[in-house]
N, C-alpha and C positions, 0 to 999 in steps of 0.2 A: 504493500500500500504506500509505502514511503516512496518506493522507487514511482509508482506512478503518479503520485501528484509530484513530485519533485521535476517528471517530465511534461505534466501537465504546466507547471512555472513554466519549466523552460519554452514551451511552444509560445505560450503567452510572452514572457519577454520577446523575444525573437518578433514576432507580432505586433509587438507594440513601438520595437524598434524601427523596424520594414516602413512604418507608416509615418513615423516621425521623422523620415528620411526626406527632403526634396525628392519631385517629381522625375528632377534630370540623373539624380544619382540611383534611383531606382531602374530607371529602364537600359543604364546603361550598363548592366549586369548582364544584359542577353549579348552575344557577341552581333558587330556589324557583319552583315555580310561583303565585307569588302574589306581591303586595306589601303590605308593612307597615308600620304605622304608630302609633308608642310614644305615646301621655298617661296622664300620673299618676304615681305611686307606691306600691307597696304589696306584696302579693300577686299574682303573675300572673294576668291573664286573656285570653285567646283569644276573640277575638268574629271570628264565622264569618258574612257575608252568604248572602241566597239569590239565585235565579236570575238574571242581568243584574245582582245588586246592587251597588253599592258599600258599602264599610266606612263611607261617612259613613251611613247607615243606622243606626247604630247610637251615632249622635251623644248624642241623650237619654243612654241610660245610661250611655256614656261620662261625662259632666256630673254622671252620681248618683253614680257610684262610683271616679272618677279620686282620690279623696283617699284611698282604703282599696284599689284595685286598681291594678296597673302595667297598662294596657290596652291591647293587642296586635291592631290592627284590620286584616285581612286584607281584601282584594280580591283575588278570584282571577281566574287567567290568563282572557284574552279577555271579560272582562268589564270595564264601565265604563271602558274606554280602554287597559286592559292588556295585551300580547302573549298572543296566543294558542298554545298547548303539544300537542303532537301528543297523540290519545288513546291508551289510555287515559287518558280524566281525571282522573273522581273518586278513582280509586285512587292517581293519581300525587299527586292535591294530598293525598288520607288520609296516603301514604307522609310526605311531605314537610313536613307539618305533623308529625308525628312525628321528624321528623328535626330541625326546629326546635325543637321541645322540647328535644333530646337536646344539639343545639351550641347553643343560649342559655342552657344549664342551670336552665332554668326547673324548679320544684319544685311536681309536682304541680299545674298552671295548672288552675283554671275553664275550662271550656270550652264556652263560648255558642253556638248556631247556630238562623239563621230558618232556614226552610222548607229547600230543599236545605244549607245549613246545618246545619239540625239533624239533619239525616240524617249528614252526615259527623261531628258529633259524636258519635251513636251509634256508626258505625264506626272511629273513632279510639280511642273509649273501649275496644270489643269487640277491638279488635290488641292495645293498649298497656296492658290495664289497669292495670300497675302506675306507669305513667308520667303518668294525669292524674288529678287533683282530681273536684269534682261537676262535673256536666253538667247544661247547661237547653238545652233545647229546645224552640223558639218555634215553634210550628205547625208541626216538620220531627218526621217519624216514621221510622221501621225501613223502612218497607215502604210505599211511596204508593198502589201498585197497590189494596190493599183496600179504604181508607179511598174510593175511588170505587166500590169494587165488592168486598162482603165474599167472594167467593168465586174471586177474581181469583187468579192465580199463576203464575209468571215467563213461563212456558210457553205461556200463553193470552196473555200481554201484549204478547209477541214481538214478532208481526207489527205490531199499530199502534204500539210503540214505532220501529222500523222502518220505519214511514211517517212517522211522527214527525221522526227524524233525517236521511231522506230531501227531507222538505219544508222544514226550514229550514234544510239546503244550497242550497237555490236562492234563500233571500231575501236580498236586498239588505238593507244595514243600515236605508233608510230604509222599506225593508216589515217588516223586525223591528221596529222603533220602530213602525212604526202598530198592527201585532199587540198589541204590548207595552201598549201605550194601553188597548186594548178590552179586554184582560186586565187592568190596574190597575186602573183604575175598577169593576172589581167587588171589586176583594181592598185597597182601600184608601178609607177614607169621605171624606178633604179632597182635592179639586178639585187644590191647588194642588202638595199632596203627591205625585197622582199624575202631574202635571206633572216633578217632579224626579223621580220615578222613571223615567218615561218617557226624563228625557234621559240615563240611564245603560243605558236599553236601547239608544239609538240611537248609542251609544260602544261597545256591545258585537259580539261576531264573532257570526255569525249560526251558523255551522256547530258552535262551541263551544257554543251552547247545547241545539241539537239533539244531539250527544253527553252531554250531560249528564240531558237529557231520557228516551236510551234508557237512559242505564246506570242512573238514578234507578229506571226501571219496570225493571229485569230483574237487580235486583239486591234482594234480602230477605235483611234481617238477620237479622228475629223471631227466628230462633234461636241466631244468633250473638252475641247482645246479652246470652244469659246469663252470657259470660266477662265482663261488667262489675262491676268491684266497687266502683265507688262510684257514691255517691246518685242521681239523676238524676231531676229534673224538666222536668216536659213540659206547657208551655202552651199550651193549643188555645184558637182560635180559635172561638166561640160566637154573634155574632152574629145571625146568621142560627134560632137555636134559638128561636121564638117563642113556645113553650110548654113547660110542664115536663115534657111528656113527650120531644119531641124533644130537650131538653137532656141527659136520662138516656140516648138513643138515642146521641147524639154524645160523651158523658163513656163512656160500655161502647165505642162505635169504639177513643178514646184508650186507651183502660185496656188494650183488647187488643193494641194494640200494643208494648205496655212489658210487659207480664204478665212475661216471663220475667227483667226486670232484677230483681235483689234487693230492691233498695231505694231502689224510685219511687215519685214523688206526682205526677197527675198535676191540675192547676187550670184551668180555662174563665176565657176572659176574655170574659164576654159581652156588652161593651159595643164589641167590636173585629172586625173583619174579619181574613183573611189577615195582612194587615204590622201583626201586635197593636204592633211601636213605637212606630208611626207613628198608630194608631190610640187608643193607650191606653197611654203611655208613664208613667203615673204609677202605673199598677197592673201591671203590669210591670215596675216600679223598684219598687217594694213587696213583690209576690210575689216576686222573685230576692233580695232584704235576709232579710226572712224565711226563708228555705230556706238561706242561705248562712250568717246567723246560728246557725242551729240547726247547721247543717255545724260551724263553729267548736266549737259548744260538744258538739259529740258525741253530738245527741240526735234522734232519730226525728222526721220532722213527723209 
């Protein structure tokens, strides 16, 4: 009898302790799904990798804007060598990057994201509007499904997402890495760059990227993106555009994908493939100075 009320105390303490805790130090007991990693000073900013990526991806800007930005570079779970987190995923890293804003007391952070990246930016922004700053996104849209197929929708995308997530459950990291290969070399122009991408696909979980894969296609913002209220620019990816008609063809894809955020601009970087940083990093550090400057100073690009 002693021993059980003595453990009946203890659950009580414990109890009473848990509660008398702030809000931020309690939740931040569960781990992120991601890891980070602080340079610079300034302004907060959130720089979001895409698929397989790591956060050194994101090195260039970091280098432009570490003297006017405190830069916040994520790597998410199961990717480029990082534990991998039960799905859902996108949702839990959406949640959880939100939750980091809340207990770092970041004010209002910049929130950057490539490709699957910038998809979670849009959805970050659309939860939390009052809790982030502008948004760029680097060839990552609302909705991926159309931008391959304008008349695509969650519905019709199902089943091959679903085969999707099915087959890179069965690969091996070293057949992720050789997929991943035959997929960079077209979405990035330097040889050597796609080298180093490559070896952060072959550091990544094979099964996490096929969950990411399916929830990417069967999940559309387009309309959830209108509870965003601040700015958000969206750089697409143009290379491939080799005449002006197809460039107007690809600038109406982007446009429609943002149509419904308030107050977006969206910019072609037409000298770059897929990974515009890697491809075109000084026009990319130019476009975001420009759109961030004008942010500061309160005025419409």
């Amino acid at each position: 009898m002693k021993v059980r009320a003595f453990l009946v105390l203890l659950v009580l303490a414990v109890g009473r302790f848990m509660a008398a805790l702030p809000a931020s130090a309690q939740s931040t007991q569960k781990p992120l799904s991601f890891s980070v990693t602080r340079v610079g000073h300034g302004k907060p900013m959130i720089l979001i990798p895409g698929l397989l990526s790591s956060g050194d991806v994101w090195s260039s800007t970091v280098d432009r804007f570490k003297d006017r930005y405190e830069c916040h570079l994520l790597t998410l779970a199961g990717f480029a060598g990082q534990a991998p987190v039960p799905p859902p995923f996108l949702q839990t890293v959406r949640d959880d990057v939100i939750r980091y804003i809340r207990d770092q007391k970041l004010e209002r952070p910049v929130v950057v994201g490539h490709s699957l990246g910038g998809f979670l930016a849009f959805w970050i922004a659309a939860t939390a509007p009052d809790q982030v700053g502008p948004i760029v996104a680097v060839d990552g849209v609302p909705y991926l499904g159309t931008l391959m197929n304008p008349e695509a929708t969650v519905e019709t995308n199902r089943p091959g997402a679903e085969q999707m997530r099915q087959l890179y459950a069965t690969f091996t990291r070293e057949q992720l890495a050789a997929q991943s290969r035959l997929s960079l070399a077209a979405m990035i122009k330097d040889p050597r760059q796609v080298e180093v991408a490559a070896g952060w696909s072959a550091a990544s979980d094979p099964a996490t990227a096929g969950h990411a894969i399916y929830e990417m296609m069967t999940t559309d913002l387009r309309e959830a993106i209108a509870a965003i209220r601040t700015p958000v620019l969206l750089v697409g990816a143009a290379d491939f555009a080799k005449d002006e008609a197809m460039r107007r063809q690809v600038l109406s894809s982007y446009e429609a994908q943002v149509a419904r955020v308030p107050d977006h601009r969206v910019v072609l970087a037409e000298q770059a493939r897929h990974f515009i940083v890697l491809d075109d990093p000084a026009f990319l550090g130019s476009t975001m100075e420009r759109f961030l400057d004008r942010r500061d100073e309160g005025a419409r690009p």
